[in-house]
NURO-337454 format. One record per residue (C-alpha): residue number from 1; residue in one letter; x, y, z. Coordinates in steps of 0.5 Angstrom, whole numbers, plus 2048, in hexadecimal, padded with zeros to 3 digits. Example, Ala and Ser with C-alpha at 12.3 -4.5 7.8 and 13.67 -1.06 7.14 Angstrom:
BEGIN
+-----+------+-----+-----+-----+
|  nr | rest |   u |   v |   w |
+-----+------+-----+-----+-----+
|   1 |    a | 819 | 7F7 | 810 |
|   2 |    s | 81B | 7FE | 80E |
+-----+------+-----+-----+-----+
This chain:
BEGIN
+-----+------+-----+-----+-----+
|  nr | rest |   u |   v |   w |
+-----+------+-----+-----+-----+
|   1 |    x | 8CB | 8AC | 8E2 |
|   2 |    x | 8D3 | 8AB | 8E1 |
|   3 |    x | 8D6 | 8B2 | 8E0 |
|   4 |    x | 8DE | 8B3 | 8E1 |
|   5 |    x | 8DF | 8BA | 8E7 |
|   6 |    x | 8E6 | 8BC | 8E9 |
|   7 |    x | 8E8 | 8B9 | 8F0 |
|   8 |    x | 8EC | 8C0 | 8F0 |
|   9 |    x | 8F1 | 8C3 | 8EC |
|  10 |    x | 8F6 | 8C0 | 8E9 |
|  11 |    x | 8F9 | 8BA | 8E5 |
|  12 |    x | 8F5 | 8B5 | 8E0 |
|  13 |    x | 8F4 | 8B1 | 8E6 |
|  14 |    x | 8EF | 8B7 | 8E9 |
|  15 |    x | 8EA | 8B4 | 8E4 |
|  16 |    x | 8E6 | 8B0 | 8E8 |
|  17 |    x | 8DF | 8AB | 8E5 |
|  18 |    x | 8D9 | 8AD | 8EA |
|  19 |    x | 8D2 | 8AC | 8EB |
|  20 |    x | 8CE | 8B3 | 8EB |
|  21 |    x | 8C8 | 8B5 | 8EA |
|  22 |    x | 8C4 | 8B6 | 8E2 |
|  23 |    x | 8C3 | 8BC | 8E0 |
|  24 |    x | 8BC | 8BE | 8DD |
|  25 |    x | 8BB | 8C3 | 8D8 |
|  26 |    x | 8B9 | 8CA | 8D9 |
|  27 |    x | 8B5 | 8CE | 8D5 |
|  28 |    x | 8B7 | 8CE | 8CE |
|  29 |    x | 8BD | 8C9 | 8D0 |
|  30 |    x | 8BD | 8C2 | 8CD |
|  31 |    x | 8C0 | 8BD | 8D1 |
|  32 |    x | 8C6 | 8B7 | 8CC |
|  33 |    x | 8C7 | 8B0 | 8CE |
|  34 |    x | 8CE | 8B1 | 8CD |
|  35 |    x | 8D2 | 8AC | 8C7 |
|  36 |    x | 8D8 | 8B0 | 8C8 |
|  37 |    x | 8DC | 8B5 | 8CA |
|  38 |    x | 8E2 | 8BA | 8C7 |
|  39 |    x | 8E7 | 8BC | 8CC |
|  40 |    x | 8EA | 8C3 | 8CB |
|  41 |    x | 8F1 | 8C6 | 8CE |
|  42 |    x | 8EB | 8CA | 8D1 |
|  43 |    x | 8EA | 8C3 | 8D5 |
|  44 |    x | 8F1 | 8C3 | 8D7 |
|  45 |    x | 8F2 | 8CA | 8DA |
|  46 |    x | 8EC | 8C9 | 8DE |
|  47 |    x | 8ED | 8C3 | 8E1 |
|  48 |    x | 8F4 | 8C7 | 8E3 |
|  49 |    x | 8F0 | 8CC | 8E7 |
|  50 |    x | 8F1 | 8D1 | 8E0 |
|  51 |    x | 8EA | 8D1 | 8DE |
|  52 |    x | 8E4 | 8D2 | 8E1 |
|  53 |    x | 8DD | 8D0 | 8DE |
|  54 |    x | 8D9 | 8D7 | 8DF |
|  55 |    x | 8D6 | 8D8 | 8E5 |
|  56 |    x | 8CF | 8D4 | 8E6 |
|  57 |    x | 8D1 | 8CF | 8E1 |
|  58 |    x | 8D4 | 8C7 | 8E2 |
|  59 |    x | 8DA | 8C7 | 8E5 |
|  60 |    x | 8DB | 8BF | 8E0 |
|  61 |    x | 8DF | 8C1 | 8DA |
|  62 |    x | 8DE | 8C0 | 8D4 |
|  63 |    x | 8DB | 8C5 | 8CE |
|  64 |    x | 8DA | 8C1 | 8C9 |
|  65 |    x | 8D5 | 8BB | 8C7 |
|  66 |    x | 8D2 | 8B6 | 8C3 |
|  67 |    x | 8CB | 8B2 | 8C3 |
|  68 |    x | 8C4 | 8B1 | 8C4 |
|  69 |    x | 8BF | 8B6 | 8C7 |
|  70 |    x | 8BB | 8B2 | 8CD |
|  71 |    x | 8B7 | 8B8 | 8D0 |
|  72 |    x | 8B4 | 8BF | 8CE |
|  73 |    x | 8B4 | 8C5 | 8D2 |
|  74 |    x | 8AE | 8CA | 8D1 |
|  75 |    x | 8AD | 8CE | 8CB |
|  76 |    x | 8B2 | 8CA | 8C7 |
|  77 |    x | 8B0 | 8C8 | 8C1 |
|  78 |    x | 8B5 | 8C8 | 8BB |
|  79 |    x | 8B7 | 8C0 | 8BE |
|  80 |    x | 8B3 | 8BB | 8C1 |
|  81 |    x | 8B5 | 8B4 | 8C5 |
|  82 |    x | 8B9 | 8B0 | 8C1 |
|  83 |    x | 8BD | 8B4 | 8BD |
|  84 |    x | 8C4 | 8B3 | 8BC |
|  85 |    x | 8C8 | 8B9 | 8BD |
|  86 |    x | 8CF | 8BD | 8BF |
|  87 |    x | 8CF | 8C3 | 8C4 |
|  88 |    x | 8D4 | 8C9 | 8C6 |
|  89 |    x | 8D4 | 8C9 | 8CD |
|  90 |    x | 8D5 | 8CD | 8D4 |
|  91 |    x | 8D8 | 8C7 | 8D7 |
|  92 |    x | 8D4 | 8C1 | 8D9 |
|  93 |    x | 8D6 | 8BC | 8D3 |
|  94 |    x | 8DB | 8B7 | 8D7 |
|  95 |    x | 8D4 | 8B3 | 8D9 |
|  96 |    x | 8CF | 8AE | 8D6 |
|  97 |    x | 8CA | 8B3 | 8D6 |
|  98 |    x | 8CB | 8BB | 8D5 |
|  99 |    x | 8C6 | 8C2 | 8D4 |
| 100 |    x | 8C7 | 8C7 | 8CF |
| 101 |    x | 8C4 | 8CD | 8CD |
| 102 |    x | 8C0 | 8CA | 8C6 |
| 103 |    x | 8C3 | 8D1 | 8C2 |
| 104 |    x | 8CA | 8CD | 8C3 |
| 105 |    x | 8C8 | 8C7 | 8C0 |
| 106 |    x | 8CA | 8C4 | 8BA |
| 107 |    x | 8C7 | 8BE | 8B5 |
| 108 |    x | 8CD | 8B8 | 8B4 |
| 109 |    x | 8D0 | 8BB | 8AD |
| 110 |    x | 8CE | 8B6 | 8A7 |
| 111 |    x | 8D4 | 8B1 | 8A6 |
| 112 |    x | 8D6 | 8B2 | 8AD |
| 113 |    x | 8D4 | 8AC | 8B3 |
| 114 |    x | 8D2 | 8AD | 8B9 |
| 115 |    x | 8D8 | 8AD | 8BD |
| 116 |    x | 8DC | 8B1 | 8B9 |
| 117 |    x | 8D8 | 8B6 | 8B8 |
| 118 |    x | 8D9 | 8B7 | 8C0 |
| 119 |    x | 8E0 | 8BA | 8BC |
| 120 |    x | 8DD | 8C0 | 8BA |
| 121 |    x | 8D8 | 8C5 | 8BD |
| 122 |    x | 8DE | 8C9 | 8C2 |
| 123 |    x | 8E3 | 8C8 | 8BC |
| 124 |    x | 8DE | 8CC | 8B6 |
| 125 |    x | 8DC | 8D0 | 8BB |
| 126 |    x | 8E2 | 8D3 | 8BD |
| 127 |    x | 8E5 | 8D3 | 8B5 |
| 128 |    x | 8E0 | 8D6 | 8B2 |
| 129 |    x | 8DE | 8DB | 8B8 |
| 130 |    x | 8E6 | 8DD | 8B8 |
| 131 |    x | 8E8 | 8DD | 8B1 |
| 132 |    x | 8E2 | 8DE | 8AE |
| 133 |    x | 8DD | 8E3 | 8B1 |
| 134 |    x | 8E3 | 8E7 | 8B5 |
| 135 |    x | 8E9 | 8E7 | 8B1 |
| 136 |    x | 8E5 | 8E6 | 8AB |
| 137 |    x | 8EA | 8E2 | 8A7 |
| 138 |    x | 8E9 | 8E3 | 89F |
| 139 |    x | 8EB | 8DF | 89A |
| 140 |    x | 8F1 | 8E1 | 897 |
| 141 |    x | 8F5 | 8E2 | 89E |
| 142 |    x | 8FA | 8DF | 8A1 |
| 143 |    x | 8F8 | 8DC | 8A7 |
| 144 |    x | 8FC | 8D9 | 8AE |
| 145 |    x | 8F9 | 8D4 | 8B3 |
| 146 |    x | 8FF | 8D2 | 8B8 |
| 147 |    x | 8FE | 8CB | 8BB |
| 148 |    x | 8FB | 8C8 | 8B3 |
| 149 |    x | 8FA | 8C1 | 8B5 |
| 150 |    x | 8F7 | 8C2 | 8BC |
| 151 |    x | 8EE | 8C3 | 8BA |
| 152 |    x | 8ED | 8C9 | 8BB |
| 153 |    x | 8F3 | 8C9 | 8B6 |
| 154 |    x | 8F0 | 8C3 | 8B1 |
| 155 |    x | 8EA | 8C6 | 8B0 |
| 156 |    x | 8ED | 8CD | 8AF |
| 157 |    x | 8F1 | 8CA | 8A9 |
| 158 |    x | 8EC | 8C8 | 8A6 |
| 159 |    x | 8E7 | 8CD | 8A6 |
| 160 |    x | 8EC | 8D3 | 8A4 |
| 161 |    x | 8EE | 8CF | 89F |
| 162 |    x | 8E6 | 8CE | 89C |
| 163 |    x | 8E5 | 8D6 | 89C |
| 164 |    x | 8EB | 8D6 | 898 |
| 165 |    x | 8F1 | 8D8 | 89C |
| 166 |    x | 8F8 | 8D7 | 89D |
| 167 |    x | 8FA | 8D2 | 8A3 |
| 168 |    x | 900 | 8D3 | 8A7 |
| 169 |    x | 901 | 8CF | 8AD |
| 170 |    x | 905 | 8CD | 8B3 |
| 171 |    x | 906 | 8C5 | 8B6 |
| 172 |    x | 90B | 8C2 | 8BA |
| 173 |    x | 90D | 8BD | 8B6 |
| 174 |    x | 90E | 8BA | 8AE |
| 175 |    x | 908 | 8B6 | 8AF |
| 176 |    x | 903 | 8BB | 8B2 |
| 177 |    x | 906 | 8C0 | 8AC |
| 178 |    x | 904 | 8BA | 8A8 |
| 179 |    x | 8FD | 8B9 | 8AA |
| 180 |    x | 8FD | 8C1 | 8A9 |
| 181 |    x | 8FE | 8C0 | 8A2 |
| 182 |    x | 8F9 | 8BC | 8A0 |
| 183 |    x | 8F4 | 8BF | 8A3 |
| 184 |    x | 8F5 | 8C6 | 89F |
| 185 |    x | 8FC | 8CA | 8A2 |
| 186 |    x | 901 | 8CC | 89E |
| 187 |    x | 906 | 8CF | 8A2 |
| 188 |    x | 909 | 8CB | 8A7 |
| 189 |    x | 90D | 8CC | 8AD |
| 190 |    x | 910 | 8C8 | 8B3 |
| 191 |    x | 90F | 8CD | 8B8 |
| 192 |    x | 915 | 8C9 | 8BB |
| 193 |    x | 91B | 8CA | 8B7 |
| 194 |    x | 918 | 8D0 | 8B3 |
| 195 |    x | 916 | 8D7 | 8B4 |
| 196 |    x | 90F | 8D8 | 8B1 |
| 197 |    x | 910 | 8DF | 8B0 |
| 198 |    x | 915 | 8DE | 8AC |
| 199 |    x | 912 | 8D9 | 8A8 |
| 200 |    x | 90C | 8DC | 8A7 |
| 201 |    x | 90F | 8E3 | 8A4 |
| 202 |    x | 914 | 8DE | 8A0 |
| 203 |    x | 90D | 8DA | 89D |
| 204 |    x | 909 | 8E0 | 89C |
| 205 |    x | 90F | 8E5 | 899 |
| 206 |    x | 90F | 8E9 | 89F |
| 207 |    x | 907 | 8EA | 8A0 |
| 208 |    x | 905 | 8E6 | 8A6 |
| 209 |    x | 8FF | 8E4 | 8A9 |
| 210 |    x | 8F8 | 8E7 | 8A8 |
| 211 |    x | 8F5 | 8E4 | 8AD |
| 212 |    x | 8F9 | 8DF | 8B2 |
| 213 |    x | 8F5 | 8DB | 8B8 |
| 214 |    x | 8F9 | 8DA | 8BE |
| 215 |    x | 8F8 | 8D5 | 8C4 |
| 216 |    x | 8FF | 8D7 | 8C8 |
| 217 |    x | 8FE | 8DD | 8CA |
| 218 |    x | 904 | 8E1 | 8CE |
| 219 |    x | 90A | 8DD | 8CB |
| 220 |    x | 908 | 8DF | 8C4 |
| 221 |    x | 904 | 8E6 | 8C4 |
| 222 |    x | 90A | 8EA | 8C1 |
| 223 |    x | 90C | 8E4 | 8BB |
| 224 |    x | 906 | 8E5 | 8B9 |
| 225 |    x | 905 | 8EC | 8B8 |
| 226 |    x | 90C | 8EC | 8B4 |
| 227 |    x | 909 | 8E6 | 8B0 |
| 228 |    x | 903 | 8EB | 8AF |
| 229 |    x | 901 | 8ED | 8A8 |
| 230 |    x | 8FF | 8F5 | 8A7 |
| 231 |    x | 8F8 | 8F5 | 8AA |
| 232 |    x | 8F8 | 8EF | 8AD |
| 233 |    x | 8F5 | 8EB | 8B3 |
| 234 |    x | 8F7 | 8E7 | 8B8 |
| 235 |    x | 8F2 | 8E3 | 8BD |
| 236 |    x | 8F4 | 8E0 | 8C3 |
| 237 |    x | 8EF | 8DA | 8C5 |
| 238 |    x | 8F4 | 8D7 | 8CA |
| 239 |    x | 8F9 | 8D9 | 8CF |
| 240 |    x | 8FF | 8D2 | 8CF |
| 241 |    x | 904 | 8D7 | 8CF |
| 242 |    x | 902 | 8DB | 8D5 |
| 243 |    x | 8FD | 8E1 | 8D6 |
| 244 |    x | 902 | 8E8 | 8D5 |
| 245 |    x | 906 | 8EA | 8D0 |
| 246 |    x | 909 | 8F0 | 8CD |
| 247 |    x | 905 | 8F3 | 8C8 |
| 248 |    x | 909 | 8F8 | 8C3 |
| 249 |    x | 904 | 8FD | 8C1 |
| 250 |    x | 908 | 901 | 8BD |
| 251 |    x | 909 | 8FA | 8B9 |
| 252 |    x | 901 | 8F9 | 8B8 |
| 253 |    x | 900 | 900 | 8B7 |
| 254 |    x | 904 | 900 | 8B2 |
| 255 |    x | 901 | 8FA | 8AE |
| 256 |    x | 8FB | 8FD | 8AF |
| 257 |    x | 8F9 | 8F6 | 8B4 |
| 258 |    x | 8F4 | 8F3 | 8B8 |
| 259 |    x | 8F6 | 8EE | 8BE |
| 260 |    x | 8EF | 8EB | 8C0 |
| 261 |    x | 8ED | 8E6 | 8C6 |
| 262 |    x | 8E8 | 8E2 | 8C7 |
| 263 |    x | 8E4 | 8DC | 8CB |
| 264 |    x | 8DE | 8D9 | 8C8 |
| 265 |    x | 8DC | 8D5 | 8D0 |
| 266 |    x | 8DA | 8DB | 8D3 |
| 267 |    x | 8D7 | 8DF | 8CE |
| 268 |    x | 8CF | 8E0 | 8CF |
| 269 |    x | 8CB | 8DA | 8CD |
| 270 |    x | 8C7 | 8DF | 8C7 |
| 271 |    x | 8CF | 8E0 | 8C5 |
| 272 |    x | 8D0 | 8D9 | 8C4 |
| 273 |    x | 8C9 | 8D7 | 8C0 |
| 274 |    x | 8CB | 8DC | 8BB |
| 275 |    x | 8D1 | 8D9 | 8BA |
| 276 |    x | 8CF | 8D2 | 8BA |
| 277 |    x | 8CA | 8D4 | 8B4 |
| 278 |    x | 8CF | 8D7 | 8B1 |
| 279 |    x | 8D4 | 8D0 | 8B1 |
| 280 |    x | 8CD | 8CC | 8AE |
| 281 |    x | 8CC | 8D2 | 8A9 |
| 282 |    x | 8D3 | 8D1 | 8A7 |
| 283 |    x | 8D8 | 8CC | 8A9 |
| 284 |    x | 8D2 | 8C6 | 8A9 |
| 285 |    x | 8D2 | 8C6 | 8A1 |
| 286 |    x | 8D9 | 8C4 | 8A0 |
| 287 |    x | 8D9 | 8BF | 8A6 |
| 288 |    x | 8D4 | 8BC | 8A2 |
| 289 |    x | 8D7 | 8BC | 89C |
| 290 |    x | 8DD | 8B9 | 89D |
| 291 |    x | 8E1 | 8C0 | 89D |
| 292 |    x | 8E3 | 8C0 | 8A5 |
| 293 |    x | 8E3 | 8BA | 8A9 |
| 294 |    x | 8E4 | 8B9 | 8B0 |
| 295 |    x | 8EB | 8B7 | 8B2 |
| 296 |    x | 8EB | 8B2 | 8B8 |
| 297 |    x | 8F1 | 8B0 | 8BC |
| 298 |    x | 8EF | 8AB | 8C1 |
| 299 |    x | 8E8 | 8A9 | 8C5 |
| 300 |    x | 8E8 | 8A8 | 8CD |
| 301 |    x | 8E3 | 8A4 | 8D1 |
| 302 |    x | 8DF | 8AA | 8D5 |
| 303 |    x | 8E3 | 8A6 | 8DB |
| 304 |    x | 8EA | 8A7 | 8D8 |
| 305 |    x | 8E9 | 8AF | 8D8 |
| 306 |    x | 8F0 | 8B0 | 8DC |
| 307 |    x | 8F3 | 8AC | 8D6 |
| 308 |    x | 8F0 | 8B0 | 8D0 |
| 309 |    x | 8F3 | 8B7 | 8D5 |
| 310 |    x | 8F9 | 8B3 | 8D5 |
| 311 |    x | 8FA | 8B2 | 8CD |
| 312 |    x | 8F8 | 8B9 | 8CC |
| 313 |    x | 8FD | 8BC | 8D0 |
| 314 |    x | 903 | 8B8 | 8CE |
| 315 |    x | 902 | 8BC | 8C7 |
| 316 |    x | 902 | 8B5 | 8C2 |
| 317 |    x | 8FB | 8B5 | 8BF |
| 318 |    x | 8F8 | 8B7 | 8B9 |
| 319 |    x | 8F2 | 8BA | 8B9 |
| 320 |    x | 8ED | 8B9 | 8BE |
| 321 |    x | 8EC | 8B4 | 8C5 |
| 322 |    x | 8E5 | 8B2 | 8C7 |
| 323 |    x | 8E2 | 8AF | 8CC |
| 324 |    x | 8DD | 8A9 | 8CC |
| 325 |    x | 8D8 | 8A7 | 8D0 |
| 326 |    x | 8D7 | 8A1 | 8CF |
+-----+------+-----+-----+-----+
C-alpha cells in the first residue's frame, strides 16, 4: 500500500509517499481502507523529531481516519466488512489502509459524509476527555479554549456551548474570532493586540475562567493561573509554547486551583475505548442532529501530505485539514 513516512526529521519536505507493506488485523483489531485522514498539530511535532509513536507502534503519523473496514481481526464482533466507519488512533493513519483496536472505532454520525467524518474522532476525543471527564465542565461556568478557530478548538466551542457554558475564546485574527462567534463564543479575544487576562476579568466581573484548555503550554502557565476562577482548572493538552514554565503555587493555592496535563496517544488502549464510548454515548447525538458539525478548512490528496503540514504551520486555517486518499 501507499503510506506517507518521515524520510527524517524535519520540514513538511521530510513527508515522503512510499510503498510499504499492508497491515493485517489482530485480534480484536479491525482493519479501515482509508477514505481520509485529519491532520493534527500532533502530526506536525513529530514529523519534527518532538513525538514519537510509543513504542512498537507505526512509526506513519496520522491519529485520525475515516472509511470503510476490509478486514476483521479475531474475536471482533461489533463491526464487519463493509462498514463505514471513523477511528481514533495511535498512528498508522497517512496510508490506504490502517489497523485499529475495534474499541477505538466509531460509525460515521448521521448527517455527516465519509470524508469529513475523517475531521473527528481526535478532535471529540480530546474535548470530551479533557473538558468534560477530567475538568468536568458545568453549565453555567465560564469556559476558555486558546487557539478558538483551530479543531480541537472548533469543536470545543460548540460542544460547551451545548452543555450550556459560556465560551470565552483566543484567535489571532478578526475573521478567525468571526467563525468563533457563529459557532457559539461569547467572549472574543485577539491574542494579538489584546491580553486575555484582562479581557476575560473585564467580561466576567472579575470572575475568570472555570475551566481553561490550553495547547501552549510554557509561555502561558502564569496568565492562565491569573485568568483563573476560584476553584478552577487549567488542562494543558499542548506545548507550542515550550515545555518549562513557572508555576506560582501561592497563587493556585490561593485560588484553590487545579492545573492538569494530559495526552490521549499514549494512554492504554482500555483507557481510549472508554472514551470513544463516551464520545458515541454523548457527543454523537448532537452530530446527529445538526447541534455540532465538523468544521473543514481544506482537503489534500494523501500524495501532498507536506502541503497539508505547511498550511497547518502557517497558522490561517479554520478548523480542520484532511487528508485524501484518493
Amino acid at each position: 500500500m501507499k503510506a506517507i513516512t518521515i524520510s527524517e526529521p524535519g520540514g513538511p519536505e521530510a513527508l515522503v509517499l512510499t510503498d510499504v507493506d499492508t497491515p493485517e488485523p489482530k485480534s480484536g483489531e479491525v482493519r479501515i481502507k482509508v477514505a481520509a485522514a485529519g491532520v493534527n498539530r500532533a502530526d506536525t511535532l513529530q514529523r519534527q523529531g518532538f513525538y514519537n509513536p510509543p513504542a512498537g507502534e507505526t512509526d506513519i503519523p496520522g491519529l485520525e481516519v475515516s472509511g470503510v473496514i476490509d478486514a476483521v481481526g479475531e474475536g471482533v464482533t461489533e463491526w464487519v466488512v463493509g462498514d463505514e466507519v471513523c477511528a481514533l488512533l495511535v498512528g498508522g493513519g497517512y496510508a490506504e489502509q490502517v489497523t485499529v483496536p475495534a474499541g477505538q472505532v466509531l460509525p460515521i454520525p448521521a448527517g455527516v459524509d465519509l470524508i469529513d467524518a475523517a475531521a473527528l474522532p481526535e478532535v471529540a476525543s480530546t474535548v470530551w476527555s479533557n473538558v468534560f471527564l477530567t475538568a468536568n465542565l458545568q453549565p453555567g461556568e465560564t469556559f476558555l479554549v486558546h487557539g478558538g478557530s483551530s479543531g480541537i478548538g472548533t469543536m470545543a466551542i460548540q460542544l460547551a456551548r451545548e452543555v450550556g457554558a459560556r465560551v470565552a475564546v483566543t484567535a489571532g485574527s478578526q475573521e478567525k474570532l468571526d467563525v468563533c462567534r457563529e459557532l457559539g463564543a461569547e467572549i472574543l479575544i485577539n491574542y494579538r493586540d489584546q491580553d486575555f487576562v484582562e479581557e476575560l476579568a473585564k467580561a466576567t466581573n472579575g470572575h475568570g475562567a472555570d475551566v481553561i484548555l490550553d495547547n501552549m503550554g510554557a509561555k502561558y502557565l502564569p496568565r492562565n493561573v491569573d485568568a483563573l476562577a476560584t476553584a478552577g482548572r487549567l488542562v494543558v493538552i499542548g506545548m507550542q509554547g515550550g515545555v518549562k514554565g513557572e508555576l506560582d503555587l501561592g497563587k493556585l493555592l490561593r485560588k484553590r486551583g487545579a492545573v492538569i496535563a494530559t495526552s490521549l496517544r499514549a494512554r492504554p488502549v482500555a483507557e481510549k475505548a472508554t472514551i470513544v464510548a463516551a464520545v458515541r454515548e454523548h457527543v454523537w447525538p448532537m452530530i446527529a442532529d445538526g447541534r455540532v458539525r465538523p468544521i473543514v478548512h481544506s482537503r489534500h490528496p494523501l500524495a501532498n501530505a507536506s502541503d497539508a503540514h505547511a498550511e497547518m504551520e502557517a497558522s490561517q486555517h479554520i478548523g480542520k485539514i484532511l487528508l485524501l486518499t484518493d
